[in-house]
C-alpha positions as CSV (number, residue, x, y, z in Angstrom):
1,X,0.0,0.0,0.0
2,X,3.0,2.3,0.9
3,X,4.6,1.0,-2.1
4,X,7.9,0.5,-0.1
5,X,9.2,-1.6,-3.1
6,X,8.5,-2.6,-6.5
7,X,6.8,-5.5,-7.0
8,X,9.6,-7.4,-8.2
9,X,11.0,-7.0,-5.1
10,X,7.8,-7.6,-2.9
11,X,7.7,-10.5,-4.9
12,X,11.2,-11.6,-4.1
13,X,11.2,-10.4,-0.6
14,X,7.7,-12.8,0.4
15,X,7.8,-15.6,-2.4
16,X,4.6,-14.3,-3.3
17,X,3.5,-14.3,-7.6
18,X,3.7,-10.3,-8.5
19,X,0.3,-10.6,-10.1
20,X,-1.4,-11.9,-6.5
21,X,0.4,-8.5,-4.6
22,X,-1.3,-6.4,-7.5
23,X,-4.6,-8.2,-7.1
24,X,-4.2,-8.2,-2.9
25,X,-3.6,-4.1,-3.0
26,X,-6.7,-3.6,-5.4
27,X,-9.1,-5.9,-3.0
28,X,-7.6,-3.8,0.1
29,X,-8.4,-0.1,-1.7
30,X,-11.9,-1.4,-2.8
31,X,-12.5,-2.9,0.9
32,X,-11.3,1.0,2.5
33,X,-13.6,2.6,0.2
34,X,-16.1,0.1,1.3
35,X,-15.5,0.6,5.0
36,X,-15.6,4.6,4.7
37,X,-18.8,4.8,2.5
38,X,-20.3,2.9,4.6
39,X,-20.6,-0.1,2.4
40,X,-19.1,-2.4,4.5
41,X,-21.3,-2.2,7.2
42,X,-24.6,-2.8,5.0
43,X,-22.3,-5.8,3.6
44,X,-21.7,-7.1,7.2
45,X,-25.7,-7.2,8.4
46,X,-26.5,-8.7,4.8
47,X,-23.5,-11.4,6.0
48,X,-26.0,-11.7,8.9
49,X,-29.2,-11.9,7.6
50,X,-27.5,-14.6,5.5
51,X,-26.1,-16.7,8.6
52,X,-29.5,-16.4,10.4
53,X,-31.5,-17.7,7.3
54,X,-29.0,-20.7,7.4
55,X,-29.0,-21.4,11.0
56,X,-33.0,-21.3,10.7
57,X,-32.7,-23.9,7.2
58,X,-30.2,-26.3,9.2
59,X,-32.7,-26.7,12.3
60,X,-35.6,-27.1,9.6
61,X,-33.2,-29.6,7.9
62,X,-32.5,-31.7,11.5
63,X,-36.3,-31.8,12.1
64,X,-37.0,-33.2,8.6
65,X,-34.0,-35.8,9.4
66,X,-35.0,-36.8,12.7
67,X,-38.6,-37.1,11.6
68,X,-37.1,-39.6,8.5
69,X,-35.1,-41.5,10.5
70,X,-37.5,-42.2,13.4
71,X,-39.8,-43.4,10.2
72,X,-37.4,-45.6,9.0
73,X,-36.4,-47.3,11.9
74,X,-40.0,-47.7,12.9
75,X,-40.6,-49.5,8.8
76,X,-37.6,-51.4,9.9
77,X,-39.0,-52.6,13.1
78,X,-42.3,-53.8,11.5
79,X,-40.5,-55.9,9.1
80,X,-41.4,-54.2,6.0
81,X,-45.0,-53.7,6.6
82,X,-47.2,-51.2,6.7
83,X,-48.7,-49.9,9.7
């Protein structure tokens, strides 16, 4: 960011490609423009609304496993037949 080197020599210096340095400084100007704008802060409760819709699907997903399995092993227990 301070450009304290070229990136040949950042390159050199970390054993890192010269093209992943460029790439790594553009995501980090992009993510400060984001965090000043206030961008970054909409993007972090979206992140959340996104982690509570998938905590609520995997409990709705255990349920419907449970449900299955107790099924199952109650089919199994009947030998096959109906109830």
């Amino acid at each position: 960011m301070r450009e304290e080197g070229s990136l040949a020599e950042l390159s050199s210096k970390f054993g890192v490609n010269p093209n992943v340095i460029s790439k790594w400084k553009k995501q980090a100007l992009r993510s400060f423009k984001d965090i000043f704008s206030g961008k970054a802060e909409s993007h972090q409760m979206s992140n959340e609304a996104q982690v509570k819709a998938l905590h609520a699907k995997i409990g709705e997903l255990t349920i419907e496993k449970d449900f299955l399995q107790e099924v199952q092993e109650k089919f199994a227990h009947s030998g096959g037949k109906r109830w």
